[in-house]
C-alpha positions as CSV (number, residue, x, y, z in Angstrom):
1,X,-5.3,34.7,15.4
2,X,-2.6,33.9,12.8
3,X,-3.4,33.9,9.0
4,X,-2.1,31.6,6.5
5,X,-2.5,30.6,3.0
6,X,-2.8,27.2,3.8
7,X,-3.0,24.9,6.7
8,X,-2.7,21.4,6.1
9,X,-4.0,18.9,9.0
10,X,-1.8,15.4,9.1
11,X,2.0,15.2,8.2
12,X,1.7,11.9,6.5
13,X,2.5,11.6,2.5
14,X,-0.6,13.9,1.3
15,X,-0.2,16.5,3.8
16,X,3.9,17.0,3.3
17,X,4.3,17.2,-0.2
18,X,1.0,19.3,-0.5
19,X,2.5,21.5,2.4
20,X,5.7,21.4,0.3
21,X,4.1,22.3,-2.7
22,X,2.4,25.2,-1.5
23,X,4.8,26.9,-0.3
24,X,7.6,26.1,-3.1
25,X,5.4,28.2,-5.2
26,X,5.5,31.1,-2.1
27,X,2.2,30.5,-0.4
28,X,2.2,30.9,3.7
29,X,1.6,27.2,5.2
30,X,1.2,26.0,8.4
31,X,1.4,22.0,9.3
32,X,-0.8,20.9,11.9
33,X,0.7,17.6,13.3
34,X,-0.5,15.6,16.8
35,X,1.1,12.7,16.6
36,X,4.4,12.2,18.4
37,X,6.5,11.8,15.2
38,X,6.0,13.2,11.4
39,X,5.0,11.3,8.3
40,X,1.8,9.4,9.2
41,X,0.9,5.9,9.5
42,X,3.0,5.6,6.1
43,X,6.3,5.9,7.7
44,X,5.4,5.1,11.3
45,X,3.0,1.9,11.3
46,X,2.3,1.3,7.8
47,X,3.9,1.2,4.4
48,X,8.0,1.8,5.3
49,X,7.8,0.1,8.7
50,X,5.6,-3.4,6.9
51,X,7.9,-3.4,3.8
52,X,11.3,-3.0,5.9
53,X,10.0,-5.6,7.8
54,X,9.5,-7.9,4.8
55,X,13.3,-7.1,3.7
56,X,13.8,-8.3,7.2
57,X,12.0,-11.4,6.8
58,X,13.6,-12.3,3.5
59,X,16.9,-11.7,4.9
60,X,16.7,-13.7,8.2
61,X,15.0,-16.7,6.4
62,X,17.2,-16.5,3.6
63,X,14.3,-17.0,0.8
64,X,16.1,-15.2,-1.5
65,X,19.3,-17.1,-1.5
66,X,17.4,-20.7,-1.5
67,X,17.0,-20.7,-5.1
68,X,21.1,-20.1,-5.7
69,X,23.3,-23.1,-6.5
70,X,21.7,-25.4,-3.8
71,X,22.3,-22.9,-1.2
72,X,19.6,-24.1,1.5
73,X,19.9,-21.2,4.2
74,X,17.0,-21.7,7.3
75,X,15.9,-19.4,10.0
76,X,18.7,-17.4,12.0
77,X,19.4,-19.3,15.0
78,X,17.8,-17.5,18.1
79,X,16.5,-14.7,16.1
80,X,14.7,-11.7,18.6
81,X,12.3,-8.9,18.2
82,X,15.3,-6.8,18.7
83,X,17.2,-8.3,15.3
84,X,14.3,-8.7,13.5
85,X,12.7,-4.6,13.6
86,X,16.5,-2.8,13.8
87,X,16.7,-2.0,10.4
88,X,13.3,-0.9,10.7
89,X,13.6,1.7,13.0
90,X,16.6,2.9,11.4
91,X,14.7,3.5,8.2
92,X,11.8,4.9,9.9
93,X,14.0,7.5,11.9
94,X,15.6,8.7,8.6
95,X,12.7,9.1,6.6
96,X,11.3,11.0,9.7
97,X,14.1,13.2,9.5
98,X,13.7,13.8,6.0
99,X,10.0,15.1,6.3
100,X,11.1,17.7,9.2
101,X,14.2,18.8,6.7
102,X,11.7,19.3,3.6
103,X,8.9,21.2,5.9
104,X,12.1,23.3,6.9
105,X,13.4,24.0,4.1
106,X,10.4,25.1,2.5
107,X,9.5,27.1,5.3
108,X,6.5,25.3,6.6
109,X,5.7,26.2,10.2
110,X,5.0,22.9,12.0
111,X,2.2,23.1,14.8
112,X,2.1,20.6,17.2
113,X,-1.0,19.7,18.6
114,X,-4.5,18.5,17.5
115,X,-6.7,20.1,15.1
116,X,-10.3,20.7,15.1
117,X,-12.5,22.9,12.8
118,X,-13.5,26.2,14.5
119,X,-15.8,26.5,11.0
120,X,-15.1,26.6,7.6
121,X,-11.6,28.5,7.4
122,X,-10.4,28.6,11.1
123,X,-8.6,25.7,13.2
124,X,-8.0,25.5,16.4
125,X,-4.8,24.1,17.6
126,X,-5.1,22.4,21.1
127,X,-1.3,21.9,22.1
128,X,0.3,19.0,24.8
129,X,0.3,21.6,27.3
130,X,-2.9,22.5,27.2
131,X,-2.7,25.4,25.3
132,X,-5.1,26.6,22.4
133,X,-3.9,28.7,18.9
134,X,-6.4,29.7,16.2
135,X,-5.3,29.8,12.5
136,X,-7.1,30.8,9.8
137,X,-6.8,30.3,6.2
138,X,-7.7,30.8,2.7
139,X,-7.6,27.2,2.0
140,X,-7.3,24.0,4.7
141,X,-6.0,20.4,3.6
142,X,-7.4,17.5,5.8
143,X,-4.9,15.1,5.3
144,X,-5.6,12.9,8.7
145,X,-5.1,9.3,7.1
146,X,-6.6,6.4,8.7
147,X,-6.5,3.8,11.3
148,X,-7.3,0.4,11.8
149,X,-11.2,-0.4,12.3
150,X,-10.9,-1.6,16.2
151,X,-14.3,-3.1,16.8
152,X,-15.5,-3.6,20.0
153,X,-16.4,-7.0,19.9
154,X,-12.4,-8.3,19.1
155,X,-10.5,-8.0,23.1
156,X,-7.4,-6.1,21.3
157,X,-4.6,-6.3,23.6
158,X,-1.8,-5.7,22.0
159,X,0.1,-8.5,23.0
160,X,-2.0,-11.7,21.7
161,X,-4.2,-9.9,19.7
162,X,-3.3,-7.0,17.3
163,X,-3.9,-4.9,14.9
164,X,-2.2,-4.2,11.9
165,X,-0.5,-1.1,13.6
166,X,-0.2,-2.5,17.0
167,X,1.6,-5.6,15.5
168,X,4.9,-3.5,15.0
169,X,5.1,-3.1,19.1
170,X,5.4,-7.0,19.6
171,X,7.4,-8.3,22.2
172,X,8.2,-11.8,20.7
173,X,7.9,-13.5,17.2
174,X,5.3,-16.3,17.8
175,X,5.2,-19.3,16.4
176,X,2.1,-19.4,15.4
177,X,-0.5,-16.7,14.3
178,X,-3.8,-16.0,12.8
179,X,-4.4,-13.1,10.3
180,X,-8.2,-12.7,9.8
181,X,-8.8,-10.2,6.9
182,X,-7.5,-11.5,3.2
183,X,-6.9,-7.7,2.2
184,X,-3.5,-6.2,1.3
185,X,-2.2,-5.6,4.5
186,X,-3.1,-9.0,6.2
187,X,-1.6,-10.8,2.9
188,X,1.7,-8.9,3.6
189,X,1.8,-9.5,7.2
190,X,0.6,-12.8,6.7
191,X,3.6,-13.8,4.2
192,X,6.2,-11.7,6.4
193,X,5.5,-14.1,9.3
194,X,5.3,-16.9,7.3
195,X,8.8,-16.3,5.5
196,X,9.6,-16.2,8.9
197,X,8.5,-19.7,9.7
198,X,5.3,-19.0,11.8
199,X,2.8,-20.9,11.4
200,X,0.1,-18.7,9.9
201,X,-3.3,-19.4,9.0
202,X,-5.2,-16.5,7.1
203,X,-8.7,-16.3,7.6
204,X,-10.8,-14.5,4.2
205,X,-14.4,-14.0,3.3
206,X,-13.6,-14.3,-0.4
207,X,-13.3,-17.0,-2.3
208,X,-9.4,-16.5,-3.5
209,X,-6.7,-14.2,-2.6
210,X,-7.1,-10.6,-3.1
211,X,-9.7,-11.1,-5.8
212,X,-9.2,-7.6,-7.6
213,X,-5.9,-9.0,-8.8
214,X,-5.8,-10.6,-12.3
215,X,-7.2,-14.3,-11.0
216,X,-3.8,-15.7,-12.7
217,X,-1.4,-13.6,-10.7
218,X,-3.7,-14.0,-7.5
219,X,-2.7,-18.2,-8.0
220,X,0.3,-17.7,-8.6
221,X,1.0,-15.9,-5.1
222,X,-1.8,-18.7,-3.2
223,X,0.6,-21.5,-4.5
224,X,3.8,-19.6,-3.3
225,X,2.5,-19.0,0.2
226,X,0.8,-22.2,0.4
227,X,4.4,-23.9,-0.9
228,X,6.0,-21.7,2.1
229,X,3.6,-22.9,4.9
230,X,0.4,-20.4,4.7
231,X,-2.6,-22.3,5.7
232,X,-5.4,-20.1,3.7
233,X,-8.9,-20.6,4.9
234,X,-11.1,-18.9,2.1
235,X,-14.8,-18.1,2.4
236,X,-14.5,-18.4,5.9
237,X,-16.0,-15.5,8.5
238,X,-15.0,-14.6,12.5
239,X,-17.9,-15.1,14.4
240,X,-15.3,-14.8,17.9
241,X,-12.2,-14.3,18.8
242,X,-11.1,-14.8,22.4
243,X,-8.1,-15.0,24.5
244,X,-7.5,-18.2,26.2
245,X,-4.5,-19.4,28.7
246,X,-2.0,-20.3,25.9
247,X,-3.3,-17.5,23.3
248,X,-6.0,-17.3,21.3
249,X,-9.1,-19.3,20.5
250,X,-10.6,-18.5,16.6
251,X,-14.4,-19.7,16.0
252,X,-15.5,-19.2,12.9
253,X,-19.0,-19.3,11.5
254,X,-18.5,-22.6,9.9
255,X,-18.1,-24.3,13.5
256,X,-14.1,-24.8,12.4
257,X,-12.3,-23.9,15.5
258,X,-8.3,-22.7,15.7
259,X,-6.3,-22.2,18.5
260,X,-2.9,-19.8,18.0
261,X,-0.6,-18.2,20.1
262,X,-1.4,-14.7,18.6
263,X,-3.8,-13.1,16.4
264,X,-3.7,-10.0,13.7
265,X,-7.0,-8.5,12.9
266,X,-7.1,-6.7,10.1
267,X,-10.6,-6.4,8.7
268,X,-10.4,-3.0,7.4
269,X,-9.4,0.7,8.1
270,X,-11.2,3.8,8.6
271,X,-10.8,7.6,8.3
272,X,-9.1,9.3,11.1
273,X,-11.2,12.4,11.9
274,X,-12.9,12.0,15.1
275,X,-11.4,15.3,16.7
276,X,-11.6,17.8,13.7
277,X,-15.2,18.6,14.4
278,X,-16.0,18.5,10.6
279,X,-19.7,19.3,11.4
280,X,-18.7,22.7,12.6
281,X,-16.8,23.1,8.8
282,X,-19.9,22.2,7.1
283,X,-18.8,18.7,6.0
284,X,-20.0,15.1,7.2
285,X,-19.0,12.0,5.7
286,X,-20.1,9.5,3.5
287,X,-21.7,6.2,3.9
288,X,-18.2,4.4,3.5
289,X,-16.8,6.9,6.9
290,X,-14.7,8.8,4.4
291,X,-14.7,12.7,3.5
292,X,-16.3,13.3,0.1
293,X,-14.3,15.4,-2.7
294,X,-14.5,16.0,-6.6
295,X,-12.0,15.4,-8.9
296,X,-9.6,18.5,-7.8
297,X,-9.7,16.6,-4.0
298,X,-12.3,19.9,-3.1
299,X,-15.0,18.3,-0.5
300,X,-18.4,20.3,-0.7
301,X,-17.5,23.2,1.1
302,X,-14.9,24.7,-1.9
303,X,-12.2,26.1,0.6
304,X,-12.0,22.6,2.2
305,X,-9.9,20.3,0.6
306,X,-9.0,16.7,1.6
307,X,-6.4,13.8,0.2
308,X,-5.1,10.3,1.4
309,X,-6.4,7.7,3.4
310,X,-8.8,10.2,4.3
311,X,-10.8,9.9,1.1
312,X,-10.7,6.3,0.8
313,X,-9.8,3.9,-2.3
314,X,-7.4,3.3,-3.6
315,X,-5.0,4.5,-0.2
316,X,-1.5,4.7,-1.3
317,X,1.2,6.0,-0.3
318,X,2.1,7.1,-4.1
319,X,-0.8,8.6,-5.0
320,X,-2.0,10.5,-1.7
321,X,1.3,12.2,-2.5
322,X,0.1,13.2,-5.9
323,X,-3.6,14.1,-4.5
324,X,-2.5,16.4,-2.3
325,X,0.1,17.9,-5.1
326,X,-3.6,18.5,-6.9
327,X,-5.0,19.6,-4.5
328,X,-3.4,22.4,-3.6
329,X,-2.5,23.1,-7.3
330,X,-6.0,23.5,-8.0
331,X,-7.0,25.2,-4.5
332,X,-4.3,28.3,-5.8
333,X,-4.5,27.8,-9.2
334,X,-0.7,26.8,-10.1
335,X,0.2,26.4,-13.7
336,X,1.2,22.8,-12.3
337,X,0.2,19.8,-11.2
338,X,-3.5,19.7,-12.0
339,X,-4.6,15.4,-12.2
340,X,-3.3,12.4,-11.7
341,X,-2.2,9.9,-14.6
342,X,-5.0,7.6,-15.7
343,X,-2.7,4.4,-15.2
344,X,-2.2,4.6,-11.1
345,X,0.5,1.4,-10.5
346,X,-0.5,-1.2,-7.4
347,X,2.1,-2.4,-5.3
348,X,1.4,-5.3,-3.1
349,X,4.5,-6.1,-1.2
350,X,3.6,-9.7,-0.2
351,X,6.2,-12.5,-0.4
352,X,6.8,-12.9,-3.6
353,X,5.9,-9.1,-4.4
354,X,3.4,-7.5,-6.8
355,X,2.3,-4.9,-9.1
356,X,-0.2,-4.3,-11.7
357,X,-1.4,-1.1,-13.8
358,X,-4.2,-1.4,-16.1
359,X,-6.8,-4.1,-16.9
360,X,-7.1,-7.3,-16.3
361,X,-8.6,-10.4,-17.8
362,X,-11.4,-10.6,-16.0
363,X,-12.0,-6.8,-16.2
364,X,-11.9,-7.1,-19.7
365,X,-14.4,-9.7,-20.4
366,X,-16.6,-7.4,-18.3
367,X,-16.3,-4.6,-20.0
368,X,-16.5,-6.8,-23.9
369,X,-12.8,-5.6,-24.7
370,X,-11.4,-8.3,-27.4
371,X,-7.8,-9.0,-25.7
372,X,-4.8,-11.5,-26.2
373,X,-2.1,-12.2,-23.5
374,X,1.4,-12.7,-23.5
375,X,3.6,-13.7,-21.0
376,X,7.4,-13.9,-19.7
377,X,8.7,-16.0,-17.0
378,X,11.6,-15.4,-14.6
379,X,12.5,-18.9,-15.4
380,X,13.2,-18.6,-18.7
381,X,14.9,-14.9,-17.5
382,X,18.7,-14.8,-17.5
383,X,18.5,-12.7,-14.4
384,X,15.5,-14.6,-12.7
385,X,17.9,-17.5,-12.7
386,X,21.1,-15.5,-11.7
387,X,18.6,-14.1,-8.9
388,X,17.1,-17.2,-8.3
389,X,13.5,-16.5,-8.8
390,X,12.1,-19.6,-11.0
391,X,8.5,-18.9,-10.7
392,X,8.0,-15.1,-11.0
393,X,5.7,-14.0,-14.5
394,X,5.3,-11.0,-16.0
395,X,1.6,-10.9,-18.1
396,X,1.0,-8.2,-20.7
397,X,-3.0,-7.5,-21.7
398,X,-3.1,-5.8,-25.3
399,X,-5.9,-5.5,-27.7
400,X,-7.0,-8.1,-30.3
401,X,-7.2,-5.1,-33.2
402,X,-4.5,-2.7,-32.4
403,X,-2.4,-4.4,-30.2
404,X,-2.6,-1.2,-27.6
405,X,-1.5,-2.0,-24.0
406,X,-4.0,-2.5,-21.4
407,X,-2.7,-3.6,-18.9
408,X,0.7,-5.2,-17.6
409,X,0.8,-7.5,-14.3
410,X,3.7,-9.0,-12.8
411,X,4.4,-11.2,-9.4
412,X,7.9,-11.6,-8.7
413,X,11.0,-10.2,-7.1
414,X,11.2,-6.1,-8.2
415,X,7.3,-6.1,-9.7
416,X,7.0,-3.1,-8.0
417,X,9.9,-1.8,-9.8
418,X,9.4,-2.9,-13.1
419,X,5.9,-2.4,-13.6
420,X,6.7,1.5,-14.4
421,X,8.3,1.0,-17.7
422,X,4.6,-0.7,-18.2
423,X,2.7,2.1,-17.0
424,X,4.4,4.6,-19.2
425,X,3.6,2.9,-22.2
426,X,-0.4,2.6,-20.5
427,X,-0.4,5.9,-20.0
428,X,0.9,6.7,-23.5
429,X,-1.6,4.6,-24.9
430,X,1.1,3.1,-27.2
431,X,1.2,-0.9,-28.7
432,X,3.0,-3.5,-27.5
433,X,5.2,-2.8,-30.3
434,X,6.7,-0.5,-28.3
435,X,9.0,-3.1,-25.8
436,X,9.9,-5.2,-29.0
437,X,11.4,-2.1,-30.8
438,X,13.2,-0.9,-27.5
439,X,16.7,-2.4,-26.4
440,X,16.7,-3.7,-22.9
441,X,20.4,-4.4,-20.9
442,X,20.9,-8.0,-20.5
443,X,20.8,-9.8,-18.3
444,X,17.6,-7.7,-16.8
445,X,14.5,-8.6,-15.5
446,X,13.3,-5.6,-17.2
447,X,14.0,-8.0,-20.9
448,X,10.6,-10.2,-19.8
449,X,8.6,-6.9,-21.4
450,X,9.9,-7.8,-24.7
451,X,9.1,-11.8,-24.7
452,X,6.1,-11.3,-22.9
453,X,5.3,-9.2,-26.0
454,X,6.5,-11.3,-28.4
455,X,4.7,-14.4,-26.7
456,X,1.3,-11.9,-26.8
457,X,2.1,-11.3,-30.5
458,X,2.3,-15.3,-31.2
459,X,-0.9,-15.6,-29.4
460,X,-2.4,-13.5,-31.6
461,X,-1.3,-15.3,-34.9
462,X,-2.5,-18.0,-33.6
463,X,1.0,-19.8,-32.6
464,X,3.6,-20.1,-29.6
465,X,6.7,-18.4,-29.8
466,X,9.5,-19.3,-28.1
467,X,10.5,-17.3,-25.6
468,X,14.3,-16.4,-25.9
């Protein structure tokens, strides 16, 4: 048997870093990894492979240069699957390569092989070949991730009818598609085949578009889509899905029938951890299919850690790296890393892109927070023009009696960037006092924080401001 400090189950963005961490600060790790390729579904069928392939999509439609000096580009004339995921794969091989440098130069061994729980502090290793390796440690990390829920109702092919991780094998790009499932990863898909020029009809239960969004930012990104082509069918429910001789046949439970040449179901993910035998650790999960941890990411037996997808909400990539930083700080008691900020940034990289950190109206009428808004559009932007992004916005949420930030939410191009300058000043609890005093380059998109704040502050006296 071999003893570590730490083994960490799942390669993915929790399990690295944590890995990483661990033994930066001299701690014997091992990396426990069964997938053909390192970094998870994050760099191989989820977050760098979806957002590459919306760079793609806004490069071969041209989107972004439609809004520049009556440029009017259209689709790329015979464009193939082979054009359209290159610069995909290049990205995903280098950040692949980058993982497998960082485990090596921290000296992480890297175990191939699937991992199951022996009990509480040994794995077993079962390799390709066959063969079987024990390991036991002080502390374990499950950092499996998730998959896409398959159920066994929907005839999943992978060539009419995907998933959202199967959809990156495709063969063709169709020209017409259904997404059912309104969440995050279907709106993404959904707009990256649209910009594309498919015709795509997304199929939600809900009654708007990603509902936890501020409701203002979630119309703003239903009119874009809808103005690109996105037929959005909301409040609507699959009752079947079938293949038929052309592709696929959608009923839903309102009687509406539609008939597309391929479909992307993606209704949900679960936890990956059918083959770690978590019953033999002393650990089930909860009624959501997730693994159960406190605030340190410690599950119920205390040696047993767990971070990522694997836990459930909120399932980012940016802050399963910080979970499993926490972790393991907590697990050996580093003078480090010990919680996460308060103000965790959302990125949503549909077409047109978002982020938010913070409330939002609606949340703050439930909680009985007095607020006032202010906004900034890219239209009145110097850069949103030179860019050509004339309907992006930028909304700050500050209070009525102090003017303290609580939230910031932005849909345009670079949200995901800006919104950072917004979440320091959250997490800082600071006024919105703080983007008018600061001096912003011009012309920057970044500006927008300081006439969104000065249209907030007219709001609050009771007149408009110009912005500018």
């Amino acid at each position: 048997m071999d003893h570590f400090d730490l083994v960490v189950i799942g390669s993915g963005p929790a399990g690295e870093k944590a890995a990483a961490q661990a033994a930066y600060f001299g701690k014997k790790v091992a990396l426990v990894e069964r997938g053909t390729h390192l970094g998870g579904a994050c760099i191989n069928t989820g977050t760098v492979p979806s957002k590459t392939l919306r760079e793609s999509a806004l490069y071969f439609s041209g989107l972004r240069q439609r809004g520049l000096h009556g440029i009017d580009y259209s689709l790329r004339e015979g464009l193939t699957v082979g054009d359209f995921m290159h610069h995909k794969d290049e990205v995903v091989a280098a950040e692949r390569a980058k993982i497998a440098r960082n485990l090596e130069l921290h000296h992480v061994e890297l175990i191939r092989g699937t991992a199951s729980f022996d009990d509480a502090r040994t794995v077993a290793v079962r390799g390709a070949d066959g063969a079987s390796r024990k390991l036991a440690a002080q502390v374990i990390l499950i950092a499996t991730g998730s998959k896409p829920h398959r159920p066994p109702d929907i005839p999943f092919d992978d060539k009419f009818i995907f998933d959202s991780d199967s959809i990156l094998a495709m063969d063709r790009i169709p020209k017409s598609m259904v997404v059912v499932g309104g969440g995050v990863i279907g709106c993404e898909y959904a707009s990256i085949f649209t910009a594309l020029g498919v015709q795509v009809a997304l199929v939600d239960g809900r009654d708007r578009m990603l509902p936890f969004l501020d409701a203002e930012i979630s119309k703003c990104l239903l009119d874009r889509l809808t103005g690109l082509g996105l037929e959005f069918l909301p409040q609507e429910r699959l009752k079947k899905l079938e293949r038929t001789p052309s592709g696929v046949r959608i009923t839903l439970e309102s009687g509406k029938t539609l008939e597309r040449e391929t479909a992307i179901f993606a209704a949900g993910r679960r936890g990956a951890v059918e083959e770690l035998g978590l019953d033999k650790a002393g650990l089930a999960l909860n009624k959501r299919g997730y693994i159960e941890v406190n605030a340190s990411y410690q599950s119920a037996v205390p040696n047993i850690y767990a971070a990522g997808d694997v836990i459930g909400f909120p399932a980012l990539a940016s802050t399963s790296m910080e979970q499993g930083r926490v972790a393991v700080c907590h697990a050996f008691n580093f003078p480090y890393k010990r919680r996460l900020a308060s103000m965790l940034p959302m990125g949503i990289y549909t077409i047109p892109e978002i982020s938010a950190a913070g409330e939002s109206e609606e949340s703050c009428r439930e909680k009985g927070i007095d607020f006032v808004a202010g906004r900034a559009r890219y239209a009145n932007n110097a850069r949103g023009q030179i860019v050509g992004d004339l309907s992006g916005l930028l909304k700050l949420i500050f209070r009525r009696d102090n003017k303290q930030l609580l939230g910031v939410h932005i849909i345009g191009e670079s949200a995901t960037e800006l919104i950072h300058l917004g979440a320091a000043v959250l997490e800082a609890g600071d006024a919105i006092d703080t983007f008018i005093e600061l001096v912003f380059n011009y012309p920057t998109l970044s500006e927008m924080y300081k006439y969104a704040a000065y249209d907030g502050l007219g709001n609050l006296a009771g007149h408009k401001l110009r912005e500018g």
